[in-house]
PASEBA-1860 file (N, C-alpha, C; in nm, 3 decimals):
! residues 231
1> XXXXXXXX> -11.299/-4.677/-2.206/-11.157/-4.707/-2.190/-11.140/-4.856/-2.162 ~ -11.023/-4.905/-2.235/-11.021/-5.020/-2.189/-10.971/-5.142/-2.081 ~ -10.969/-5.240/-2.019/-10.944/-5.311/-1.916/-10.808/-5.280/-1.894 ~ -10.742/-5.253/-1.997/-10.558/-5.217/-1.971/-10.553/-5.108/-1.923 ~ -10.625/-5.009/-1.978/-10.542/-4.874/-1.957/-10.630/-4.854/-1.776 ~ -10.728/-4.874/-1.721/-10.764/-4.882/-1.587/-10.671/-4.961/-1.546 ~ -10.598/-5.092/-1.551/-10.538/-5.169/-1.442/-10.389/-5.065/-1.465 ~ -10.389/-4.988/-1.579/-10.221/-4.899/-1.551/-10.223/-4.760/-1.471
9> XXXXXXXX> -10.360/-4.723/-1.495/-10.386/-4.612/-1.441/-10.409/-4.633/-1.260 ~ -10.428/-4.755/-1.217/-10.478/-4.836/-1.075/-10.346/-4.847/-1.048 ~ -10.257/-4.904/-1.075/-10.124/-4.906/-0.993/-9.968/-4.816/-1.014 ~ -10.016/-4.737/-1.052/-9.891/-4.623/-1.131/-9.926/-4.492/-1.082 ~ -9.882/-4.446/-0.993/-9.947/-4.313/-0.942/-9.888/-4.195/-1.023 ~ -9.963/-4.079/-1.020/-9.942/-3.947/-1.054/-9.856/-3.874/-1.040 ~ -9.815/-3.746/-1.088/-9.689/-3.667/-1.028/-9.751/-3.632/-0.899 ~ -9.639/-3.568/-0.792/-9.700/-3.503/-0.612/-9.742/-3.436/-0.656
17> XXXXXXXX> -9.881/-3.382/-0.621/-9.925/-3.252/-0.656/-9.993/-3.208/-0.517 ~ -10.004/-3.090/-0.538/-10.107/-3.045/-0.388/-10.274/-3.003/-0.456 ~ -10.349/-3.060/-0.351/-10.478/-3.054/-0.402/-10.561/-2.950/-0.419 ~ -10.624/-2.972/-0.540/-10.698/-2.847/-0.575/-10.609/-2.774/-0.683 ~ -10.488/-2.797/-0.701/-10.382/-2.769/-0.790/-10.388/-2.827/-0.916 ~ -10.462/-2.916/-0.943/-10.459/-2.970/-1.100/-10.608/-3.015/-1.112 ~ -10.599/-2.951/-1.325/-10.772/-2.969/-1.309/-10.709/-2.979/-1.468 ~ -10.881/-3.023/-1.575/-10.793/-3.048/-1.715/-10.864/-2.927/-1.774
25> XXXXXXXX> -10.858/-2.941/-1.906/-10.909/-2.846/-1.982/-10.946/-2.925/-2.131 ~ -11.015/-2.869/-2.191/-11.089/-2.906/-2.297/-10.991/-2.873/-2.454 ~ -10.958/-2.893/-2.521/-10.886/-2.848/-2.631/-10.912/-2.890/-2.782 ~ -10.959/-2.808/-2.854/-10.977/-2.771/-2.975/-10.987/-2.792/-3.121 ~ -10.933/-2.845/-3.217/-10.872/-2.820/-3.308/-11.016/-2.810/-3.406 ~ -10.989/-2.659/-3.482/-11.087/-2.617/-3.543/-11.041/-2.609/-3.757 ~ -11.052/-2.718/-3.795/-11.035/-2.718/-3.916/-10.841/-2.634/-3.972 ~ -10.766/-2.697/-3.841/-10.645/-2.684/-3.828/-10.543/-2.692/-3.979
33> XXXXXXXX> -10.456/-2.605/-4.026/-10.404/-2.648/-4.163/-10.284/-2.568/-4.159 ~ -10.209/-2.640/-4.147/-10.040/-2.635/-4.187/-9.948/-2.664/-4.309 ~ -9.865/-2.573/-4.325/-9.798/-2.600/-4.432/-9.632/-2.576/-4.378 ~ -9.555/-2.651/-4.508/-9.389/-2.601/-4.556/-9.393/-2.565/-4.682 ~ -9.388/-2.430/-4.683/-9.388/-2.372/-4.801/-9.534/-2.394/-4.879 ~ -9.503/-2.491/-4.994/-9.639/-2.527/-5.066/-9.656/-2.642/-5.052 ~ -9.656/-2.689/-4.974/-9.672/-2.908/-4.955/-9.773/-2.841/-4.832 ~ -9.884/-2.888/-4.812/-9.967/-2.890/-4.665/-9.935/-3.040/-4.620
41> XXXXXXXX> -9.887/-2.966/-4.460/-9.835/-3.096/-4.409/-9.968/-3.139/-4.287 ~ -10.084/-3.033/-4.276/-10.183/-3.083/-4.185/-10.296/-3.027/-4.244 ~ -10.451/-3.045/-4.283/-10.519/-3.038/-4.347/-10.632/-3.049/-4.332 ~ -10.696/-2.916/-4.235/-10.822/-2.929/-4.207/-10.886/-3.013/-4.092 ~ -10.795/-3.074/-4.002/-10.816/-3.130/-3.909/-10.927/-3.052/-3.762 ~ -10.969/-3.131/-3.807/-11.099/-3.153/-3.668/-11.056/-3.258/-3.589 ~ -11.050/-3.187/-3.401/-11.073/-3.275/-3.310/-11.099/-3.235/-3.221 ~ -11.199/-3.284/-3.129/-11.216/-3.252/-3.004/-11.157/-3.326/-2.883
49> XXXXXXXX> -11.086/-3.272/-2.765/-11.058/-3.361/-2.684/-11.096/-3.317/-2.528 ~ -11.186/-3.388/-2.479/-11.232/-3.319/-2.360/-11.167/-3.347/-2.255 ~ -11.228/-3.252/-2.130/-11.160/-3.236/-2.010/-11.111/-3.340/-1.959 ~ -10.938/-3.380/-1.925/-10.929/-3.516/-1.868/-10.947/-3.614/-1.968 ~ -10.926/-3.617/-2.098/-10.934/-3.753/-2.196/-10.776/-3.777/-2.226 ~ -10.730/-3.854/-2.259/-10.635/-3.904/-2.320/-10.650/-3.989/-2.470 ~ -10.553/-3.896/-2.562/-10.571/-3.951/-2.710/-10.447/-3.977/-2.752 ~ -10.418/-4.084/-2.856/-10.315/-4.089/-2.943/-10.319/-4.015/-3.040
57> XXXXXXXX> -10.225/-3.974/-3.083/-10.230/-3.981/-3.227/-10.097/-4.069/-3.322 ~ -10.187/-4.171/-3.401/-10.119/-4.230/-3.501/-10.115/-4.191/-3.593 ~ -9.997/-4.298/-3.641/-9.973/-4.259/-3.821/-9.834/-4.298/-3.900 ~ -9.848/-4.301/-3.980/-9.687/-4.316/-4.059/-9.585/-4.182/-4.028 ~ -9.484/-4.206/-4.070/-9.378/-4.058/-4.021/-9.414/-3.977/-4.150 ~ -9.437/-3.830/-4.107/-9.514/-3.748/-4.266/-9.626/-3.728/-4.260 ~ -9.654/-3.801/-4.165/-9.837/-3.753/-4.188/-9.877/-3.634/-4.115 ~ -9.833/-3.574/-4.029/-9.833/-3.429/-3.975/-9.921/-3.421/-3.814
65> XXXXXXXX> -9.815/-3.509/-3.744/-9.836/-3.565/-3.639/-9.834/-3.475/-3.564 ~ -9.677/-3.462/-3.559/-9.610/-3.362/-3.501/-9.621/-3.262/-3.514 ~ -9.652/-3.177/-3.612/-9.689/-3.024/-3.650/-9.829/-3.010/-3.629 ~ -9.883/-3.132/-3.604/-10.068/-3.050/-3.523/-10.054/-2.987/-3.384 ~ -9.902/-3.101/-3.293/-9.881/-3.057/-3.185/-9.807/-2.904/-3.155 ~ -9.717/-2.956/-3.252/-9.648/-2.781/-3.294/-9.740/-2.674/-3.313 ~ -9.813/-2.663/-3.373/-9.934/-2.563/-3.412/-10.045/-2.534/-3.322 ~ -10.093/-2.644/-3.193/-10.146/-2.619/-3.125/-10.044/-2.545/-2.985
73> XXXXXXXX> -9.898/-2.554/-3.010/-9.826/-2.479/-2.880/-9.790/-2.382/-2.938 ~ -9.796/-2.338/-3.039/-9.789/-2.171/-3.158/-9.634/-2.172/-3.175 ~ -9.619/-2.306/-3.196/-9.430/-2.349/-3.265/-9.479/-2.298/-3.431 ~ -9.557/-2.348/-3.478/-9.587/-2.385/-3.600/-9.738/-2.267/-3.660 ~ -9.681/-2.214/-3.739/-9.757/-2.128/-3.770/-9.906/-2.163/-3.845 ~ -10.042/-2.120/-3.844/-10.142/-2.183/-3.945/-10.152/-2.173/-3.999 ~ -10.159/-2.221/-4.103/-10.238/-2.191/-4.266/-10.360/-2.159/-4.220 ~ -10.475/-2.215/-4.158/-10.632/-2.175/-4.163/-10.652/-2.258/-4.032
81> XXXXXXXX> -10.784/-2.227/-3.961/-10.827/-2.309/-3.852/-10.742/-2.222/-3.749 ~ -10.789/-2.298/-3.621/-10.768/-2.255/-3.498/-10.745/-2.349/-3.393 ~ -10.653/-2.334/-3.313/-10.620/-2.459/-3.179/-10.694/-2.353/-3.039 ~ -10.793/-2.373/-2.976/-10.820/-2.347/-2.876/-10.807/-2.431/-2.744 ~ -10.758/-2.408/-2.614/-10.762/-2.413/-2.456/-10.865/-2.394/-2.411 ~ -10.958/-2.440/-2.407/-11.044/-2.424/-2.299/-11.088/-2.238/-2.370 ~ -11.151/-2.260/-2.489/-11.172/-2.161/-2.546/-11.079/-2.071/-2.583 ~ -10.974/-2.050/-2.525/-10.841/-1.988/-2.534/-10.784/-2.002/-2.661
89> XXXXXXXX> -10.746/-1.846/-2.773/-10.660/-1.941/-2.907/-10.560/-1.971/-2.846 ~ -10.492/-2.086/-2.921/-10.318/-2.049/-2.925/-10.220/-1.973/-3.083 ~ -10.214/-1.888/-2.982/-10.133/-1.775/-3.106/-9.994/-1.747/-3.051 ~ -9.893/-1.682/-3.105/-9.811/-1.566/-3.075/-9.863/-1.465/-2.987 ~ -9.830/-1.390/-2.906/-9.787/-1.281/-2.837/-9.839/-1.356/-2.720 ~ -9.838/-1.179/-2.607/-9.765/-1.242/-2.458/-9.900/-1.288/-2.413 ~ -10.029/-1.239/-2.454/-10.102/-1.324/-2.378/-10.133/-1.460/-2.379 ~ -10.074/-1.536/-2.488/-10.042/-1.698/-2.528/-9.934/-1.734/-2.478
97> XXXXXXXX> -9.802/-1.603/-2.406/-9.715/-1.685/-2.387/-9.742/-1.669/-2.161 ~ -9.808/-1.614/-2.158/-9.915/-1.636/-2.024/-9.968/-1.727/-1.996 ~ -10.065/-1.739/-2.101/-10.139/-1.937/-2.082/-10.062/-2.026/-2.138 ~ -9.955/-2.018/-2.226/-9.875/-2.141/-2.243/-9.823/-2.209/-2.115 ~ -9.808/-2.170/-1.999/-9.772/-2.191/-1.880/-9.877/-2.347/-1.837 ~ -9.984/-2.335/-1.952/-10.124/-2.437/-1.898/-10.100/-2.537/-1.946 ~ -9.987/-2.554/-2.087/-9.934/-2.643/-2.135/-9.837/-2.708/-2.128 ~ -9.844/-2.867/-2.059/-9.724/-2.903/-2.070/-9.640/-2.971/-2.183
105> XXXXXXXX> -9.501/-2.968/-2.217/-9.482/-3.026/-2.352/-9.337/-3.106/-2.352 ~ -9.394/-3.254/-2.394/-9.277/-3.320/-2.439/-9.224/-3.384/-2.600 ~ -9.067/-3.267/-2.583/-9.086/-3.319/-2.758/-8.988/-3.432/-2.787 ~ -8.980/-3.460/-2.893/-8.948/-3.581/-2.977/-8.777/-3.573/-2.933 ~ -8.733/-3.411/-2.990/-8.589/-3.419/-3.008/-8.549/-3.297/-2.933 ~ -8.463/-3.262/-2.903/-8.362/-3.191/-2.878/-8.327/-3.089/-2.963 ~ -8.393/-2.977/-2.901/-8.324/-2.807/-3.012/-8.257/-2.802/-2.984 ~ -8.116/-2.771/-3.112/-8.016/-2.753/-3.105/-8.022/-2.552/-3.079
113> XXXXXXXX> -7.919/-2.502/-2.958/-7.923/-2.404/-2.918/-7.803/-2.379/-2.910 ~ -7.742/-2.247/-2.868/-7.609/-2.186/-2.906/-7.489/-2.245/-2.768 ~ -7.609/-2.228/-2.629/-7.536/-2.308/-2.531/-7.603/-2.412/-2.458 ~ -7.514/-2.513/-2.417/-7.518/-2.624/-2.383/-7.606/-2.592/-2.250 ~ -7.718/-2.692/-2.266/-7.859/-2.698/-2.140/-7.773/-2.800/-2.068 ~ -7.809/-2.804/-1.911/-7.756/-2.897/-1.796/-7.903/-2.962/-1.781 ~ -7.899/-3.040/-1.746/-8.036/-3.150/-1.729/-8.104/-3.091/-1.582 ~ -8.037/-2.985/-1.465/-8.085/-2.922/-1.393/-8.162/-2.859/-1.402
121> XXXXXXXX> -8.104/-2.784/-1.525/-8.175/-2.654/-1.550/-8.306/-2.681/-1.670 ~ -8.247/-2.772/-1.741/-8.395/-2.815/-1.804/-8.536/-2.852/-1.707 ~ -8.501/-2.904/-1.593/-8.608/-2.982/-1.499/-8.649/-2.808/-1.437 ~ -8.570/-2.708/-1.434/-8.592/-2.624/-1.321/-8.701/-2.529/-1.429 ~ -8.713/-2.571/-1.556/-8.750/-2.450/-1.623/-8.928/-2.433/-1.666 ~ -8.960/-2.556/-1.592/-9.076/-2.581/-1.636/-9.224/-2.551/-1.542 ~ -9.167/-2.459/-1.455/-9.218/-2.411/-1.307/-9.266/-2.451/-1.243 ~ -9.237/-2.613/-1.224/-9.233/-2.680/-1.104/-9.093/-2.763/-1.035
129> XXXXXXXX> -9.029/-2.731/-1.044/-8.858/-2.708/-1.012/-8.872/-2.894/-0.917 ~ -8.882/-2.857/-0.781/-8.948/-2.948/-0.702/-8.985/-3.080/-0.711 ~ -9.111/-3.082/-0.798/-9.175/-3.196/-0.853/-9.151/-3.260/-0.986 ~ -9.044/-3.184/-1.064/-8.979/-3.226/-1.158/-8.852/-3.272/-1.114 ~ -8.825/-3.283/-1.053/-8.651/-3.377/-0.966/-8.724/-3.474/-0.914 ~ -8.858/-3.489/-0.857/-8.883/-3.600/-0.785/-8.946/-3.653/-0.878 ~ -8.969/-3.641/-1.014/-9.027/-3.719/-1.146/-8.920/-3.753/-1.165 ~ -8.733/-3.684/-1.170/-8.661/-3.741/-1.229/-8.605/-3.877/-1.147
137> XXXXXXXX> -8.666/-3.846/-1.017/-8.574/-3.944/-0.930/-8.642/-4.052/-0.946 ~ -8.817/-4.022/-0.946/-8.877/-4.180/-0.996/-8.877/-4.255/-1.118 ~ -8.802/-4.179/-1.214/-8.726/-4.179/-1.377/-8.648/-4.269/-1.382 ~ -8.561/-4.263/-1.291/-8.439/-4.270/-1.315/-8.293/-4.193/-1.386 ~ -8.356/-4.045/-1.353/-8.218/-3.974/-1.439/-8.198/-3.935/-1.303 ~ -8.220/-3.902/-1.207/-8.219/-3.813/-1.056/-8.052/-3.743/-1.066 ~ -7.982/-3.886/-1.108/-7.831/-3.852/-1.139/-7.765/-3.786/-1.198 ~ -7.832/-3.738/-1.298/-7.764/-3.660/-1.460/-7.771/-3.514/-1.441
145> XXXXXXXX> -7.828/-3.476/-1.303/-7.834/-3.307/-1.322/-7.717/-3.237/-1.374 ~ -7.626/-3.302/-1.352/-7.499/-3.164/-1.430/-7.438/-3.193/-1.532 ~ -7.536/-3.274/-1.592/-7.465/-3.347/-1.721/-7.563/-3.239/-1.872 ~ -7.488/-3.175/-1.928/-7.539/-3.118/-2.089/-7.657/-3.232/-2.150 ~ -7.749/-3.186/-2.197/-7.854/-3.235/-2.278/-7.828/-3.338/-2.411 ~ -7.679/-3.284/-2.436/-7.645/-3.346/-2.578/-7.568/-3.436/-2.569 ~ -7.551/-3.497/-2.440/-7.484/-3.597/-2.363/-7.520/-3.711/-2.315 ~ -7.669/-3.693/-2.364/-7.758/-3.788/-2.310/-7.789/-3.905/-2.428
153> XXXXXXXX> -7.834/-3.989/-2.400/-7.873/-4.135/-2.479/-8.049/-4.098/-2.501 ~ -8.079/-4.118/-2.585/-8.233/-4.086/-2.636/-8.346/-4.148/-2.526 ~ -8.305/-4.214/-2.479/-8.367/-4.278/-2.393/-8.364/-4.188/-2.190 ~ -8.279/-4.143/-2.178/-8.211/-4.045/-2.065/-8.299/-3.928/-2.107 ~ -8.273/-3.890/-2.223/-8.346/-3.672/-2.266/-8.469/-3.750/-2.255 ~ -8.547/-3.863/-2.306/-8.703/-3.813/-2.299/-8.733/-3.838/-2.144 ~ -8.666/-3.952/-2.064/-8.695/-3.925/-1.931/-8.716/-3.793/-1.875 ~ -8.627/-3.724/-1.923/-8.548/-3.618/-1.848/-8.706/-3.472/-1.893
161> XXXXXXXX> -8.696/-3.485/-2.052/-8.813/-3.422/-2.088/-8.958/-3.399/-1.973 ~ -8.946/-3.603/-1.983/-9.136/-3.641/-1.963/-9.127/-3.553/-1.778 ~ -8.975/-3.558/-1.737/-8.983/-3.545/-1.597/-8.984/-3.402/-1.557 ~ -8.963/-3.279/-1.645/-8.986/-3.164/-1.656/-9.160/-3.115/-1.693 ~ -9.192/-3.226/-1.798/-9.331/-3.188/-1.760/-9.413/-3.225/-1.696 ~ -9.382/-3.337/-1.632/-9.422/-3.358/-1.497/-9.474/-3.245/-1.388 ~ -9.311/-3.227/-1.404/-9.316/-3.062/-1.254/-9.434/-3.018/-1.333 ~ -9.459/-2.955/-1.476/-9.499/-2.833/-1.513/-9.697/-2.907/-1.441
169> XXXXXXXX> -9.717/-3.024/-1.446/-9.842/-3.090/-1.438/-9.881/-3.012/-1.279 ~ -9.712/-3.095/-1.190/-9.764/-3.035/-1.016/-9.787/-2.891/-1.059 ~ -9.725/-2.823/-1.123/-9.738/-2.693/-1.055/-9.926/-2.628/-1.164 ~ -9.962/-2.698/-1.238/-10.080/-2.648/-1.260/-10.129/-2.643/-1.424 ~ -10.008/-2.709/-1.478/-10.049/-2.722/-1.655/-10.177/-2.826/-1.633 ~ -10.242/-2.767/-1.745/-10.385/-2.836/-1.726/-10.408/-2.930/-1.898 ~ -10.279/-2.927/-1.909/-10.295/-3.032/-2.080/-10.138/-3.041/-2.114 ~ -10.135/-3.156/-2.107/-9.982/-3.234/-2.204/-9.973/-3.310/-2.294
177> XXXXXXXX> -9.891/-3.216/-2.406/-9.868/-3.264/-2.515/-9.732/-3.325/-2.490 ~ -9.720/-3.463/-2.593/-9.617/-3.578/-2.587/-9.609/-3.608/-2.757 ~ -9.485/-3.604/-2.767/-9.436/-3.612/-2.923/-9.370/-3.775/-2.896 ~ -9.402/-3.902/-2.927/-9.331/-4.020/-2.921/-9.225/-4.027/-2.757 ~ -9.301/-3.989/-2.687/-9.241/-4.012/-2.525/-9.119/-4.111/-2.519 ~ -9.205/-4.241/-2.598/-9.126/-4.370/-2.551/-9.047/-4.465/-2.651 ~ -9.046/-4.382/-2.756/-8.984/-4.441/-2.885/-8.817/-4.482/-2.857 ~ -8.737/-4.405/-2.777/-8.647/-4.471/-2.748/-8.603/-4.566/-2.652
185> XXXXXXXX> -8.715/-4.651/-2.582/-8.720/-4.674/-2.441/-8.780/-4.865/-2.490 ~ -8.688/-4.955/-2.423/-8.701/-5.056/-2.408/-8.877/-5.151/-2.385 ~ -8.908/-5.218/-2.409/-9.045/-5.241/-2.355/-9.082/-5.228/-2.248 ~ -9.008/-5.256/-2.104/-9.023/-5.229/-1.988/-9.026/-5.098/-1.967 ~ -8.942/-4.997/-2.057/-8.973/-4.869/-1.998/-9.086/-4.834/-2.092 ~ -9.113/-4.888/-2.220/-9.188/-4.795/-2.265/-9.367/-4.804/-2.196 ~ -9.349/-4.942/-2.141/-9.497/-4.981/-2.070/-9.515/-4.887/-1.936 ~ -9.327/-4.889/-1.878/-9.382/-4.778/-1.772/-9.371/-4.657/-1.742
193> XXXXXXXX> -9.390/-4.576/-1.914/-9.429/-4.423/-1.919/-9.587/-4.471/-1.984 ~ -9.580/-4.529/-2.041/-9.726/-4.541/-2.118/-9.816/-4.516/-1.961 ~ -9.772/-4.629/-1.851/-9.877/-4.643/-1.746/-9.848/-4.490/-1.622 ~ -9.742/-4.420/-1.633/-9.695/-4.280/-1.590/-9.802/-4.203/-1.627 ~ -9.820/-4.200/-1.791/-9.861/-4.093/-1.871/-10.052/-4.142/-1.837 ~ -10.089/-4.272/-1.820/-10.206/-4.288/-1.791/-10.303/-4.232/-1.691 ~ -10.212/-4.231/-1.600/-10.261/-4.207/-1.466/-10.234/-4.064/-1.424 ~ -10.203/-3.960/-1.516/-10.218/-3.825/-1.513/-10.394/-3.781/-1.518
201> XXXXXXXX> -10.358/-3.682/-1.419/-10.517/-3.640/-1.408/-10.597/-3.525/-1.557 ~ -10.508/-3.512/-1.587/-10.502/-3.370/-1.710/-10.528/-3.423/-1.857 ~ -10.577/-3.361/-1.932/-10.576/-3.371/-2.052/-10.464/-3.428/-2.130 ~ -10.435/-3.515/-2.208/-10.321/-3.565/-2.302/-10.286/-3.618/-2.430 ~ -10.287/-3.557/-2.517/-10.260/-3.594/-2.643/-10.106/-3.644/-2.684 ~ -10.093/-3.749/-2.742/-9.961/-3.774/-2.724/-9.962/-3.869/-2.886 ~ -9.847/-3.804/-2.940/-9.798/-3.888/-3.115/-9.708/-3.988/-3.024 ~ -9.776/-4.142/-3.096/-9.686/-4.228/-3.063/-9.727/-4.356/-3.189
209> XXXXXXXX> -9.612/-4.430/-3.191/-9.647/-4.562/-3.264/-9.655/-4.659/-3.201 ~ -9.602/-4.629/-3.025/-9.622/-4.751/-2.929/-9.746/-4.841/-2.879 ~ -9.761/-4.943/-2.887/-9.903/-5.022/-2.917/-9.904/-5.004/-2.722 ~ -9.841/-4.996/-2.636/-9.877/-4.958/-2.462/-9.946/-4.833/-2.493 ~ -9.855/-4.742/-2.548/-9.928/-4.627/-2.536/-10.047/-4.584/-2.564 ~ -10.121/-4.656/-2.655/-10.228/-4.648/-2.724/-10.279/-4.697/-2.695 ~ -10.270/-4.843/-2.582/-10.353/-4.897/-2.528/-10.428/-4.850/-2.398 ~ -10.340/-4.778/-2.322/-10.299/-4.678/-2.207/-10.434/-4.545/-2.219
217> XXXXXXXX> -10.483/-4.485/-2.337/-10.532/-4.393/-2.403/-10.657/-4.402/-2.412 ~ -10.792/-4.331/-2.401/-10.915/-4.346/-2.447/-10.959/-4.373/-2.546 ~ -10.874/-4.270/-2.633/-10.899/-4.278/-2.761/-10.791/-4.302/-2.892 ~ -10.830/-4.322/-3.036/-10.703/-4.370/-3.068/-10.730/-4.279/-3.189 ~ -10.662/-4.131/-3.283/-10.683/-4.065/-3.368/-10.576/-4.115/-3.473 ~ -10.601/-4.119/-3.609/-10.488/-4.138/-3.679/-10.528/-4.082/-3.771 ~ -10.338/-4.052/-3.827/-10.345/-3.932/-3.952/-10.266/-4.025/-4.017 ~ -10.330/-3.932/-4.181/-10.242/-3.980/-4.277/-10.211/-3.890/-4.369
225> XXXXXXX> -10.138/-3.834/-4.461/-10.134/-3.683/-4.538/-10.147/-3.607/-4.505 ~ -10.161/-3.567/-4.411/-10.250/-3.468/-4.306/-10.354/-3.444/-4.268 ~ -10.453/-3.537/-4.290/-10.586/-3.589/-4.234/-10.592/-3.663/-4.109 ~ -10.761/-3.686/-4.087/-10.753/-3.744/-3.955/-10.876/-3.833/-3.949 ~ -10.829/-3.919/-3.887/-10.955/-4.032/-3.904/-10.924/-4.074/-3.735 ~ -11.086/-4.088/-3.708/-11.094/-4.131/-3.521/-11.140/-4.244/-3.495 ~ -11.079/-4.327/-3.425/-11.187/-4.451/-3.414/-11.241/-4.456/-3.264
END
């Protein structure tokens, strides 16, 4: 790792957690392959990411960034291959939606849903209620709890997101996935989620094009067509 991502991880502390409460996990991707319709948008992807590493993933928009992450939280259905937890698949039914609890997840955008989410209840839903208000308060959204989701400035929802999975980290997710965290966020903020997201004790894979974020990271994976190349 390099001289940056230690001096961000050295002065940027962690979510509160209570000890003995957070540990990482190892995660998977076993010749992974996604499609829309007949276009494969991910393709055979191999990666390993071990306990406690932090990876990017790069790439142009299209290259199937986002749907490796989708497919490893069983958003996104497989064509072939397998996403394992700590040996664990991730599939459909309830015993995936049991250990999904191990995953924390921040996405890009905003599902559109039939009723309007309060930024309360987004923070409360991620089962650490608690430690996700005190992520939002060190955020800066602390304020917005009764404000609708679709009300927010792109820059406010991913706070609001990164600060829900936060809680989900205190209360015991042992891997977080991050879809472009900081893409709407000024340089000052985007350096200080990059150095947030560093200094997590847990596993983290995170799609970004931000050159902090990637600096922040162990490792740096990039896709292109739906391939994957590691450096």
């Amino acid at each position: 790792m390099g001289g940056h991502a230690k001096e961000l991880r050295a002065t940027h502390r962690a979510p509160r957690v209570e000890a003995g409460r957070v540990s990482a996990a190892a995660v998977t991707f076993r010749a992974v392959t996604c499609r829309y319709g007949r276009r494969t948008a991910v393709d055979a992807v191999d990666l390993v990411v071990g306990p406690g590493e932090h990876v990017a993933l790069t790439g142009a928009n299209g290259s199937g960034k986002t749907t490796l992450l989708r497919a490893a939280l069983g958003l996104h259905p497989l064509a072939g291959g397998g996403v394992g937890v700590d040996g664990f698949e991730a599939r459909r039914g309830a015993e995936w939606a049991r250990r999904r609890r191990e995953v924390a997840w921040v996405p890009q955008r905003l599902t559109a849903g039939r009723f309007p989410l309060l930024v309360d209840e987004l923070l409360d839903s991620g089962g650490g209620p608690g430690a996700a208000r005190d992520a939002a308060a060190d955020l800066g959204v602390a304020g917005l709890g009764r404000r609708p989701l679709h009300s927010l400035s792109g820059g406010q929802l991913q706070r609001v997101f990164l600060a829900r999975a936060l809680g989900a980290v205190a209360a015991g997710a042992r891997v977080l996935f991050a879809d472009e965290p900081t893409a709407a966020l000024d340089f000052d903020g985007q350096e200080q989620i990059a150095a947030l997201l560093a200094a997590l004790p847990v596993t983290v894979v995170v799609v970004s094009h931000d050159r902090a974020m990637s600096r922040a990271c162990d490792r740096v994976a990039e896709m292109a067509a739906g391939r994957l190349r590691v450096s």
